[in-house]
N, CA and C of each residue as an Amber inpcrd file, in Angstrom:
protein
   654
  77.0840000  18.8280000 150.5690000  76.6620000  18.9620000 149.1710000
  77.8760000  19.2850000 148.2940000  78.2510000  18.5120000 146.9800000
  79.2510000  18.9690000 146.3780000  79.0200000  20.2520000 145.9310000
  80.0110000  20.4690000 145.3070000  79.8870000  22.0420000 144.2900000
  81.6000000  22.5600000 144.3630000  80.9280000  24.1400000 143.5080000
  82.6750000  24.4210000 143.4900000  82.2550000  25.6320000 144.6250000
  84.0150000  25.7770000 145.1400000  84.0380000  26.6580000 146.2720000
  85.1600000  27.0620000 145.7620000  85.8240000  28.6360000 146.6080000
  87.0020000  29.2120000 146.2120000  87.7670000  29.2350000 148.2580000
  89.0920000  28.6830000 147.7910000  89.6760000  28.6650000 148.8800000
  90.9930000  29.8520000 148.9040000  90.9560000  30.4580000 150.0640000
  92.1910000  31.6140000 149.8280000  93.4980000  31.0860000 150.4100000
  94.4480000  31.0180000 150.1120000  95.4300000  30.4520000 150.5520000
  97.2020000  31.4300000 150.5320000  97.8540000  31.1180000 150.5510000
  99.1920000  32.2480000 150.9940000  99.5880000  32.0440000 149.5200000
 100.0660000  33.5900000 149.1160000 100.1050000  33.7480000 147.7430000
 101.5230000  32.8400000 147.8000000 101.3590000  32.1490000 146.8770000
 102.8960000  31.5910000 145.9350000 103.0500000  29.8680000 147.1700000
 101.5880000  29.4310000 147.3510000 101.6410000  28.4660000 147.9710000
 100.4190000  27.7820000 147.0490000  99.9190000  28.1560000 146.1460000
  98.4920000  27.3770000 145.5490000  99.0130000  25.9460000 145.0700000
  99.8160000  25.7420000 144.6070000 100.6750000  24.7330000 144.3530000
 100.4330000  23.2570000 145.3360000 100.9150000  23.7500000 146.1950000
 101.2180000  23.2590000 147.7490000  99.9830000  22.8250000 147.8670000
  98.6550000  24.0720000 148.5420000  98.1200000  23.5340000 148.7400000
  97.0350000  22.5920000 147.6350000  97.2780000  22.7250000 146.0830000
  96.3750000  22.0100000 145.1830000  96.7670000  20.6560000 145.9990000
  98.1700000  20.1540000 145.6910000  98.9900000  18.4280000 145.5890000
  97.7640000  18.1440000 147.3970000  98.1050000  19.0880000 148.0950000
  97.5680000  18.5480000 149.5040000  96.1860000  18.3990000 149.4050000
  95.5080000  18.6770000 148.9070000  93.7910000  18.8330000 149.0610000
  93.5550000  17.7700000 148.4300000  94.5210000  17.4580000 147.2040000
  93.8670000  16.3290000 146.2600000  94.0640000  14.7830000 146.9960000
  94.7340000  14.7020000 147.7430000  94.9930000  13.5330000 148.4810000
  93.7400000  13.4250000 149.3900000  92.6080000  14.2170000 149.6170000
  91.2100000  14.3630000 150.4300000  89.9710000  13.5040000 149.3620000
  89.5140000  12.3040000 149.8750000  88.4560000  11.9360000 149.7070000
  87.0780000  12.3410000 149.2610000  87.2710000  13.5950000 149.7880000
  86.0320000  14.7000000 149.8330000  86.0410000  15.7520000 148.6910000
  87.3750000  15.4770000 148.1140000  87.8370000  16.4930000 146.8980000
  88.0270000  16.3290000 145.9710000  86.8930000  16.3780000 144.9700000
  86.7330000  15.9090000 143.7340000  87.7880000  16.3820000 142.7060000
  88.0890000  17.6780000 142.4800000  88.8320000  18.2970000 142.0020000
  89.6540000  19.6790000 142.5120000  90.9400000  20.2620000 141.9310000
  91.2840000  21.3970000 142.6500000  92.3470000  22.3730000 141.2460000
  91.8860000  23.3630000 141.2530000  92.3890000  23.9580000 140.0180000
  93.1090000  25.2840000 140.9190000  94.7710000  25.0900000 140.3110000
  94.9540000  26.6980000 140.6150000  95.8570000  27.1420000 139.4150000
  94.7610000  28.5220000 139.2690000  94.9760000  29.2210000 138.2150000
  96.1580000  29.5680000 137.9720000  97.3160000  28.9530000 138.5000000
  98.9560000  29.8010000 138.2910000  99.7450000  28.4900000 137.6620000
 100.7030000  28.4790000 137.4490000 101.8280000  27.7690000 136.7920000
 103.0480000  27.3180000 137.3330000 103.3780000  26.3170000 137.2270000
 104.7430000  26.1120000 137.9980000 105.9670000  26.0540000 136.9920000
 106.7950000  27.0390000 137.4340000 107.6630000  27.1530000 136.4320000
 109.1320000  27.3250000 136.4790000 110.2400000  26.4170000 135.7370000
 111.6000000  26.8600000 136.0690000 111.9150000  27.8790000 135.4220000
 112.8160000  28.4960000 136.0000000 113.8870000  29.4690000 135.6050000
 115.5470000  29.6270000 135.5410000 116.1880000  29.4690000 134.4940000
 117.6800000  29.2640000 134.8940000 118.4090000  30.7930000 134.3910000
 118.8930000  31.0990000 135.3820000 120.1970000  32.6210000 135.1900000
 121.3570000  32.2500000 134.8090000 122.3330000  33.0270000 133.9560000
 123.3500000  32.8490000 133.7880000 123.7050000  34.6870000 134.2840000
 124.5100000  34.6100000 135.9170000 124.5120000  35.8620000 135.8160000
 122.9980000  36.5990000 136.0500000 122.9450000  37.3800000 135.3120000
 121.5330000  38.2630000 135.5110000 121.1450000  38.1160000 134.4870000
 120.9950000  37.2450000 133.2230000 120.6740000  36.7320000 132.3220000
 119.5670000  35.8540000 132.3840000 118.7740000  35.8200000 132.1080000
 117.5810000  35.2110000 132.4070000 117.7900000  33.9990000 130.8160000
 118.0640000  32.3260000 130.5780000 118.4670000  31.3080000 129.8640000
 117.1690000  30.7240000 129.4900000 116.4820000  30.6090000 130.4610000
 115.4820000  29.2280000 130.4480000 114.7670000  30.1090000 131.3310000
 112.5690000  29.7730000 130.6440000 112.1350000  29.7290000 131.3280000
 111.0000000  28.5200000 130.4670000 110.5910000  27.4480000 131.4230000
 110.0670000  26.5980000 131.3340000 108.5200000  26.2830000 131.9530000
 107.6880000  25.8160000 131.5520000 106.2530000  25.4840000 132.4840000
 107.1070000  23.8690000 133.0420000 106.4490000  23.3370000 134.0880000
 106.7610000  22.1070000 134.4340000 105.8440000  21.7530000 135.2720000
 104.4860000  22.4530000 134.5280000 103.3850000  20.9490000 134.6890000
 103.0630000  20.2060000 134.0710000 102.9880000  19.1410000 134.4950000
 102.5150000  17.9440000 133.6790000 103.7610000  17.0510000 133.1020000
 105.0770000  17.6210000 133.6480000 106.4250000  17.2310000 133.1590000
 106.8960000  15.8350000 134.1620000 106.4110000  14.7080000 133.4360000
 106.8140000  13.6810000 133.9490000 107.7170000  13.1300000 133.3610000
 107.9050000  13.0970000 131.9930000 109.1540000  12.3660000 131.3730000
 110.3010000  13.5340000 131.1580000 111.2800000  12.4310000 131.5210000
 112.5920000  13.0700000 131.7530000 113.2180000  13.7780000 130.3910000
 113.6060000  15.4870000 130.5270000 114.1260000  16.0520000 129.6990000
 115.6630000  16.8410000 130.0460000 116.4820000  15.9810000 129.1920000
 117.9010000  17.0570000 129.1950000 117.9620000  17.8180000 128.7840000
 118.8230000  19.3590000 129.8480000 118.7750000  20.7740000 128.9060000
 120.7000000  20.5870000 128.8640000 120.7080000  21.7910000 128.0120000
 122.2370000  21.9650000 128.0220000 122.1800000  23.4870000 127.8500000
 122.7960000  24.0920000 128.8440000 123.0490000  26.1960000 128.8320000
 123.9730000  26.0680000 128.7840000 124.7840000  26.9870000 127.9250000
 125.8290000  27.6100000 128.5730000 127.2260000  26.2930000 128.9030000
 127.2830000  25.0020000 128.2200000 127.7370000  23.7000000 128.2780000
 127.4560000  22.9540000 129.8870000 126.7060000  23.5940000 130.4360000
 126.2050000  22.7580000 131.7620000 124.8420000  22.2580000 131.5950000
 124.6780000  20.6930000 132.3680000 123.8030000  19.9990000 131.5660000
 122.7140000  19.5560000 132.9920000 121.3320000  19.6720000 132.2010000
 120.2470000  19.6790000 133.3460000 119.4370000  18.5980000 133.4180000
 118.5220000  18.3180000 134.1170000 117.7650000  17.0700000 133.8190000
 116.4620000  17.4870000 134.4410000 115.3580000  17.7020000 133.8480000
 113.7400000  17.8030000 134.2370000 113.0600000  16.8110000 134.1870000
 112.6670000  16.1390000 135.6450000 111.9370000  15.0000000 135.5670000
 110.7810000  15.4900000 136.7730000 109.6440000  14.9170000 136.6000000
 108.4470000  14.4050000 137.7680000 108.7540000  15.6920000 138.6960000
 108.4520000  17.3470000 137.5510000 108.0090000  18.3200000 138.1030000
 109.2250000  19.3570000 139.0710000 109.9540000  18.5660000 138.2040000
 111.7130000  19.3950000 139.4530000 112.7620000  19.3630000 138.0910000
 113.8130000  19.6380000 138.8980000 115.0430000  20.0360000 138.0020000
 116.3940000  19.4840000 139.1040000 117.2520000  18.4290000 138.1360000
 118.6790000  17.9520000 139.1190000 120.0080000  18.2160000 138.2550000
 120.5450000  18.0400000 138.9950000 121.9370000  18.5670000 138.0960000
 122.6720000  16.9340000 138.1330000 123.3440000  16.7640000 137.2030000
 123.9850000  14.7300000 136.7610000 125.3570000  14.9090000 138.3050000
 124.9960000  15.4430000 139.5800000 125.5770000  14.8780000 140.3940000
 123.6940000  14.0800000 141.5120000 123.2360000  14.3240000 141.0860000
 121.7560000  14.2480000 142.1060000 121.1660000  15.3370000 142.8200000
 121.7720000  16.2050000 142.7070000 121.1220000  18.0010000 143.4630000
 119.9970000  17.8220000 142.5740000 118.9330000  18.1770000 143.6720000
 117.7990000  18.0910000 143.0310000 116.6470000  19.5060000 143.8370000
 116.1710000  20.0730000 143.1570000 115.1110000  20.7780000 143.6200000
 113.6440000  20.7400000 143.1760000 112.4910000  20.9290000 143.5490000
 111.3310000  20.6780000 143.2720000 110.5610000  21.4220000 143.5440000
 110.6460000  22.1190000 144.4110000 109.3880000  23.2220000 145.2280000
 109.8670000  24.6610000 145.2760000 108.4220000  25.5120000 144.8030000
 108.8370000  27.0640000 144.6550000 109.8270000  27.5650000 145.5650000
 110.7070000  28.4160000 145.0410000 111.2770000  29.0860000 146.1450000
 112.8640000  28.7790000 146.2490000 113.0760000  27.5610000 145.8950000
 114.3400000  26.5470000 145.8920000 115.0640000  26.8000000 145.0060000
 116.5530000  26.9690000 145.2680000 117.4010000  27.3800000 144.2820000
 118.2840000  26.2820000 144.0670000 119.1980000  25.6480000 142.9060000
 119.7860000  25.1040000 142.6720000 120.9080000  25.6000000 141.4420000
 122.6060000  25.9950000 141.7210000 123.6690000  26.4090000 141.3180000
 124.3040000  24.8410000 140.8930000 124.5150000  25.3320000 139.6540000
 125.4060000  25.0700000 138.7110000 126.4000000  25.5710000 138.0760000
 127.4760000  25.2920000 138.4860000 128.5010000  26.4440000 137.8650000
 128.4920000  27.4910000 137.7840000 128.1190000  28.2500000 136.6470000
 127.4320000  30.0140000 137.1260000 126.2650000  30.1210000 136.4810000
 125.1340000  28.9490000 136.4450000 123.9780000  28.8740000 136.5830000
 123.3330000  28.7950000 137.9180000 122.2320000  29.6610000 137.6960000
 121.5610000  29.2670000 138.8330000 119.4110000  28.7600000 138.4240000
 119.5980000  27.8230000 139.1870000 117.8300000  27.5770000 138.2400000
 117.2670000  27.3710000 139.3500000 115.8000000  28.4530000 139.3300000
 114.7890000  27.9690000 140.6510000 113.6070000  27.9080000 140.2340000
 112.6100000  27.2790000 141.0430000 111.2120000  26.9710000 140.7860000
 110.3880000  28.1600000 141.3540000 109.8420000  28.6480000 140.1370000
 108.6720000  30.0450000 140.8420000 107.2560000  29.6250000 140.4640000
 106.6170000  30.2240000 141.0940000 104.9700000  29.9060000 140.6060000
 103.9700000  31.4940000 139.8410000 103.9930000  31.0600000 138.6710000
 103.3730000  32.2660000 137.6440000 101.9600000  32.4390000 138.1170000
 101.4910000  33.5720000 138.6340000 100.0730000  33.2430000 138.5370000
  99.0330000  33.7970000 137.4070000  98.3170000  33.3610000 136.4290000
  97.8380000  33.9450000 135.5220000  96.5650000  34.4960000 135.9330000
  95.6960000  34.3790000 137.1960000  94.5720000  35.2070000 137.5250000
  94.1940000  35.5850000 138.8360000  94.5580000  34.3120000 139.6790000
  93.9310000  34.7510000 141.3230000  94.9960000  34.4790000 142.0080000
  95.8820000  35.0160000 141.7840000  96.6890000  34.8930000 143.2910000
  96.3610000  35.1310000 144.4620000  96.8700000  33.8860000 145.2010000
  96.4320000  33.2130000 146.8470000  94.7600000  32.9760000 146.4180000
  94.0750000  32.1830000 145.7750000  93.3480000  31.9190000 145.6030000
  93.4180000  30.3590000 144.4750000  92.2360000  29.4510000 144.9110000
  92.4310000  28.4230000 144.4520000  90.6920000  27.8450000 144.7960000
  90.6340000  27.1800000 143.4130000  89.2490000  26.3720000 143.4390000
  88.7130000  25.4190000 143.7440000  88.1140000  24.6240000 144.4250000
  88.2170000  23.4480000 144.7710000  86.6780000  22.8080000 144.4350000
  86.2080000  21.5460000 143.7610000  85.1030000  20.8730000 143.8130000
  85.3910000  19.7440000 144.6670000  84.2260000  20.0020000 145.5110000
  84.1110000  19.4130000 146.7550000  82.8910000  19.0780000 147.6750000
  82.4860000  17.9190000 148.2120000  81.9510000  17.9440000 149.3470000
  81.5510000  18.7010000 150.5880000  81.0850000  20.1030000 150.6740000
  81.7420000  20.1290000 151.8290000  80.6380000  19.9550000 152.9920000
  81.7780000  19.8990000 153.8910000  81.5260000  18.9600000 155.3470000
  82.4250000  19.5280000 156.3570000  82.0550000  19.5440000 157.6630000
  83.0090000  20.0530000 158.7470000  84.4200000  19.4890000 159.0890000
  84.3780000  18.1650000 158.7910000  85.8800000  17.6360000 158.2260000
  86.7650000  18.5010000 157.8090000  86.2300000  18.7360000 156.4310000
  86.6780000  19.8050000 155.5880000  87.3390000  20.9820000 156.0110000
  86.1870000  22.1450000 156.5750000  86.4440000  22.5180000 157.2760000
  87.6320000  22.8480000 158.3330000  87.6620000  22.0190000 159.0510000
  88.5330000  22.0720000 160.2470000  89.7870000  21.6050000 159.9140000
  90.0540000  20.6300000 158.5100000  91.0830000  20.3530000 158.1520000
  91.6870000  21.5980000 157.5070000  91.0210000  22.8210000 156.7870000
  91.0590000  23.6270000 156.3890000  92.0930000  24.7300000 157.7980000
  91.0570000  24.5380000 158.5170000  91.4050000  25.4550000 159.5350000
  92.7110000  25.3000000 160.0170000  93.7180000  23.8580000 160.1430000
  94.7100000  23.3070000 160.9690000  95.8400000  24.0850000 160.1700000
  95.4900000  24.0370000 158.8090000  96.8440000  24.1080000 157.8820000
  97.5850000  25.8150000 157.5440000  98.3250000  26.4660000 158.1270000
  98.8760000  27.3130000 158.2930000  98.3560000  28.3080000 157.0300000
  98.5550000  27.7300000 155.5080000  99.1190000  28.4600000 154.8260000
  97.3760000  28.3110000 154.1020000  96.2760000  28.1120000 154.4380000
  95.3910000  27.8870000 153.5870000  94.4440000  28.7480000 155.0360000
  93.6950000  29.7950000 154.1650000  93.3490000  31.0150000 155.0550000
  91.6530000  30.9230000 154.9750000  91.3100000  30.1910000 154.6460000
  89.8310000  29.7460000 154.6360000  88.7840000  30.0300000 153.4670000
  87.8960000  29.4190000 153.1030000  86.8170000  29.8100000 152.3890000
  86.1340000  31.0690000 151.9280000  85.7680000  31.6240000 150.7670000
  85.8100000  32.6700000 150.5190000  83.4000000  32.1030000 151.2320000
  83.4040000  33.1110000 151.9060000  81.6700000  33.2690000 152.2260000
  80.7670000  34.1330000 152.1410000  79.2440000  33.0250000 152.4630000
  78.5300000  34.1350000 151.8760000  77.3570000  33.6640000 152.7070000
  76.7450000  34.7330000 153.8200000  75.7830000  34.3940000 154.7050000
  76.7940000  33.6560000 156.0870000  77.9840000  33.6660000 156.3540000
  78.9210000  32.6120000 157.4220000  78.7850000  31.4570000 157.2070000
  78.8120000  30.6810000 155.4520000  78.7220000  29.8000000 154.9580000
  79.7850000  29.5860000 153.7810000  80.4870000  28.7250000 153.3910000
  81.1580000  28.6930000 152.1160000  80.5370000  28.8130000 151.0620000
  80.5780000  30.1610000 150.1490000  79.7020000  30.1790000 148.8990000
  80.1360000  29.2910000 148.0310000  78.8880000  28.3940000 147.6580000
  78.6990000  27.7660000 146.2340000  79.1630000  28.5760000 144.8600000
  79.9010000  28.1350000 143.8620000  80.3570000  28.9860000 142.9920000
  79.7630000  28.4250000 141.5410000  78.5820000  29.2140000 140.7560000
  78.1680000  28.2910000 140.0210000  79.2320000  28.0900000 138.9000000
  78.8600000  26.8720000 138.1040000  79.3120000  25.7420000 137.1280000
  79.8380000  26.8790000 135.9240000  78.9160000  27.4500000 135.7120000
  79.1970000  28.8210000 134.3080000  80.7410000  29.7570000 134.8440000
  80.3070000  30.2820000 136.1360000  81.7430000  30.8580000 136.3310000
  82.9990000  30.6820000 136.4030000  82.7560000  28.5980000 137.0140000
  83.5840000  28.2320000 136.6310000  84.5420000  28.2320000 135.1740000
  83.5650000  28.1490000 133.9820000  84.0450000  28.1110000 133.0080000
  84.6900000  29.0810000 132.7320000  83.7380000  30.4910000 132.7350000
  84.2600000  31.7140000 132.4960000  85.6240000  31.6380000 133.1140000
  85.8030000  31.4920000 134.4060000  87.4650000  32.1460000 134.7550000
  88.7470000  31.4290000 133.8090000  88.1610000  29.5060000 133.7940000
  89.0090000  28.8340000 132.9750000  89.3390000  29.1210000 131.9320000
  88.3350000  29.7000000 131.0540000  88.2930000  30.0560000 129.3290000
  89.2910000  31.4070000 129.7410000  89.5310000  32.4230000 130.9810000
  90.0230000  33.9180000 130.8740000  91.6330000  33.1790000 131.5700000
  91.9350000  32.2090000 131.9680000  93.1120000  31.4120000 132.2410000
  93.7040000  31.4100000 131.2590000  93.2310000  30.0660000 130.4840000
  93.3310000  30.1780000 129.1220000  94.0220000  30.7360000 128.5000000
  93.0940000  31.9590000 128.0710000  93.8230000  32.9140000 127.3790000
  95.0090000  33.4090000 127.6910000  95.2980000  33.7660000 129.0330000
  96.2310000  34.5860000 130.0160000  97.4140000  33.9930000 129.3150000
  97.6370000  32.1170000 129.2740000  98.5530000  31.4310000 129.3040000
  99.1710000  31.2840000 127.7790000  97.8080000  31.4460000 127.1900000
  98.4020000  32.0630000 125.4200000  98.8360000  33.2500000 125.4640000
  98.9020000  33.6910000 125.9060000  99.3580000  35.2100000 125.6660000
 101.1620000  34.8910000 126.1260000 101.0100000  34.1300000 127.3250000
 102.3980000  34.1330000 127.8990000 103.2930000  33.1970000 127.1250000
 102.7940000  32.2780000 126.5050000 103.4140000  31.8400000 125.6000000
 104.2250000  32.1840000 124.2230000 103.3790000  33.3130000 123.8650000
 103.4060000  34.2320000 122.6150000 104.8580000  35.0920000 123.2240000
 104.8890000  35.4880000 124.1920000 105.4070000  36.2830000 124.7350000
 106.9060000  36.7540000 124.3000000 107.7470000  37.8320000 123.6420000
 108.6110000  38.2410000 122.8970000 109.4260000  38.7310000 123.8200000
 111.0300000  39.0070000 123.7710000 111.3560000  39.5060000 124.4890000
 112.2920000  40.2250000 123.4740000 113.1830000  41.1840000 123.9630000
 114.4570000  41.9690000 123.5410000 115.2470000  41.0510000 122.8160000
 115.4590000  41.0610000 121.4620000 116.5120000  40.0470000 120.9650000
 115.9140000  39.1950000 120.2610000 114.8110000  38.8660000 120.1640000
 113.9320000  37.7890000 119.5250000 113.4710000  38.5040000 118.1910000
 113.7210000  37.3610000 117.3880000 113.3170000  37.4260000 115.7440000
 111.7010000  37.1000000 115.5600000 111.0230000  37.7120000 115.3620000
 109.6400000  37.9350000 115.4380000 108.6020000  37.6900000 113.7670000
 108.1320000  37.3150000 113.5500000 106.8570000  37.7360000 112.7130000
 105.7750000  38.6820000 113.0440000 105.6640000  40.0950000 112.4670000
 104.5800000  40.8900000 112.7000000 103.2690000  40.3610000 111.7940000
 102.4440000  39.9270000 112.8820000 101.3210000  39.3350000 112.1170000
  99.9320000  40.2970000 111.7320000 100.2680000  41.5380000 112.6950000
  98.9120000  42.6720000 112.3990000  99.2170000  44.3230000 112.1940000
  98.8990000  45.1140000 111.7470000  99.4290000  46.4090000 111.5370000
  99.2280000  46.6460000 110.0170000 100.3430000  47.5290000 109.9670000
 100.7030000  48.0710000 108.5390000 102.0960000  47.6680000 108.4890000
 102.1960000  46.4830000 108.5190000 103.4460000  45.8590000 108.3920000
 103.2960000  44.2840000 108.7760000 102.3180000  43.9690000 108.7610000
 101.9410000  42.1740000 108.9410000 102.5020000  41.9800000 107.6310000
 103.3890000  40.4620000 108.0180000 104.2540000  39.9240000 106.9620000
 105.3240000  40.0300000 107.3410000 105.6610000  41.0100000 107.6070000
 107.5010000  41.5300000 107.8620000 108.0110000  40.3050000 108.8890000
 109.2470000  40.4470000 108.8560000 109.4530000  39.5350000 110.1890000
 111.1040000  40.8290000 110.2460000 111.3760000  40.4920000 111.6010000
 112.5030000  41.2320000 112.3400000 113.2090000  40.8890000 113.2770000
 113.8670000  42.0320000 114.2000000 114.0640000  41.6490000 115.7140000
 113.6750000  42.9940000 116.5240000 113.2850000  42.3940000 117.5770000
 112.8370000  43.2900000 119.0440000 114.2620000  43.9350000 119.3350000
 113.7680000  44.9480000 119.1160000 115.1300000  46.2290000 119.6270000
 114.4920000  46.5550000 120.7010000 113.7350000  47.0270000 121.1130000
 112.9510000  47.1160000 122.6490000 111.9280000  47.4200000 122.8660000
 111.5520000  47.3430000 124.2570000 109.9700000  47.4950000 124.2370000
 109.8540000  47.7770000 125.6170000 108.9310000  48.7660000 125.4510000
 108.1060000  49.3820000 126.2800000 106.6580000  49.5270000 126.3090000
 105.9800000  48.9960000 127.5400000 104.5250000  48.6800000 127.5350000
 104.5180000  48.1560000 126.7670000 103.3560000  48.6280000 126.1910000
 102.7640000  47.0920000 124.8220000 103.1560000  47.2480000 123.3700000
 104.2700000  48.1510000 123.4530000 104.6260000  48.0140000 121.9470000
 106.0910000  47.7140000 121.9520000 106.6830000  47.5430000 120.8390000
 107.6970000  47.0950000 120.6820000 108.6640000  47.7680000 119.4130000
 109.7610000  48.4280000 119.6010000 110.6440000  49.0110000 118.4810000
 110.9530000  47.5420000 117.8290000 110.5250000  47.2630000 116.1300000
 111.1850000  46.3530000 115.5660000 112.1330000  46.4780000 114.2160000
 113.1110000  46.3280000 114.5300000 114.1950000  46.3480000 112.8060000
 113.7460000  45.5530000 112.0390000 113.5350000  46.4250000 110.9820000
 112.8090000  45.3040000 109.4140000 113.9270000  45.7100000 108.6340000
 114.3920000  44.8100000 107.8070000 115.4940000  45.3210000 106.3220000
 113.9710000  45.8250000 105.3680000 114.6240000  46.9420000 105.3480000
 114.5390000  47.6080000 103.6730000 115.3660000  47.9410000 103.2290000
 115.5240000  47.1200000 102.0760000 116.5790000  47.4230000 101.2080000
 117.8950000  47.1320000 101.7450000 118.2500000  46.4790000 102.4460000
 119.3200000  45.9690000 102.9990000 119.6840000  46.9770000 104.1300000
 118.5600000  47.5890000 104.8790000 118.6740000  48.4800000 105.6820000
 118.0470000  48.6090000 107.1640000 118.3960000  48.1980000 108.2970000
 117.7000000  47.8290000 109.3670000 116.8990000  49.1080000 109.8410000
 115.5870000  49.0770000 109.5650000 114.8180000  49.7750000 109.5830000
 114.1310000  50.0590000 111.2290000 113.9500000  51.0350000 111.9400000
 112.8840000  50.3840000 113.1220000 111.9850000  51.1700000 113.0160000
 110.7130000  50.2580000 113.2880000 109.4330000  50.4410000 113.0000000
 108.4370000  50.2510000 114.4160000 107.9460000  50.7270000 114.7680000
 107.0670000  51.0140000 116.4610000 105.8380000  49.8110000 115.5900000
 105.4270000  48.7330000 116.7940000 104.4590000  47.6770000 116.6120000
 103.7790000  47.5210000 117.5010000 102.5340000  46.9480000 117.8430000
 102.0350000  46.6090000 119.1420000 102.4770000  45.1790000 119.2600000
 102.6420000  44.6050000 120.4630000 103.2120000  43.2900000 120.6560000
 102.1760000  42.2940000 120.8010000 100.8060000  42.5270000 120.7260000
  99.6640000  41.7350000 120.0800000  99.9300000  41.4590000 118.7940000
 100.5510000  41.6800000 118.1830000 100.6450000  41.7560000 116.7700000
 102.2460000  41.1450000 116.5570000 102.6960000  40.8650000 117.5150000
 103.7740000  39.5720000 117.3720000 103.6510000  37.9480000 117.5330000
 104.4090000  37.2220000 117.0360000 104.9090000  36.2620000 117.3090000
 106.6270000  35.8960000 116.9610000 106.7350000  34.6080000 117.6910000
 108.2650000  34.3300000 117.7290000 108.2700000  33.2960000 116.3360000
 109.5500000  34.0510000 115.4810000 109.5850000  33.1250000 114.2910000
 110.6020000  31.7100000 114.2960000 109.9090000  30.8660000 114.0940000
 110.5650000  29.9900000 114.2930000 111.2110000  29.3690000 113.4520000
């Protein structure tokens, strides 16, 4: 009987196993709630951080005057070094850029709509890094259609938020408070608020904000 099911799998492998399941006949669909994402260091400098799903057409970066190329979900450097899969590091001069996987809700966990069938099953069972069916009665629980939504719509959000996301050094718009309007920079932050310098009067002011109440000005 189709339906959705939740499969547990080795954290910082959902990836892995989404691309593998979807190549199954029996597997209508497979959602995992995390992100695949580059990262390039300069040093302990954190340069670049990128999503690279859905990144099929080819994009040149340039850090630091060393020059990158993002194509079909990886990252190569213009000799052919190429990396693609979490975990993998690739040096450039005194860059270094690797592929990590963000998870925005269930880590080692992953959804699958599916058939299921003892096929399934046992194909389940062979594969090292995929730890079996979450159950209910010594059966794979059915996961209804609504919850599905719910977790997607709380994904979602997770991934707006990370987008929004400010760091130390960034010129900001305060959009809520007693100071929405202002725009500044992040002098620092701790937990969820953030010290921000506003000019008054030609005077770098810092003012305590919550970082809900930021964005990056562009």
């Amino acid at each position: 009987m189709k339906g959705w099911y939740v499969l547990k799998v080795k954290s910082g492998e959902e990836f892995r196993a989404k691309e593998l399941l979807e190549k199954r006949e029996d597997v209508e669909k497979v959602l995992a709630l995390c992100e695949k994402r580059l990262v390039v260091y300069s040093g302990r400098k954190l340069k670049l951080s990128l999503s690279l799903e859905g990144k099929k057409k080819e994009t040149d970066i340039r850090i630091d005057g060393i020059g990158l190329k993002v194509r079909d979900g990886g990252i190569e450097d213009f000799s052919g070094n190429r990396i693609e899969n979490p975990g993998e590091v690739l040096t450039a001069g005194k860059l270094k850029a690797g592929i990590v996987m963000e998870n925005k809700l269930m880590s080692g966990y992953i959804l699958i709509k599916a058939y299921m069938n003892d096929d399934l099953l046992f194909f389940v069972e062979k594969i090292p890094y995929l730890y079996g069916f979450l159950r209910k009665e010594d059966k794979p629980a059915r996961i209804e259609e609504q919850e599905i939504k719910r977790l997607l719509e709380k994904a979602k959000h997770l991934i707006t938020l990370e987008e929004k996301k400010v760091k130390e050094g960034d010129w900001v718009k305060i959009e809520g408070g007693s100071f929405a309007g202002m725009q500044g920079r992040v002098a620092r932050i701790e937990g969820d608020k953030a010290t921000i310098l506003i000019d008054l009067a030609g005077t770098p002011v810092p003012v305590p904000v919550r970082l809900s109440y930021l964005s990056k000005d562009t």
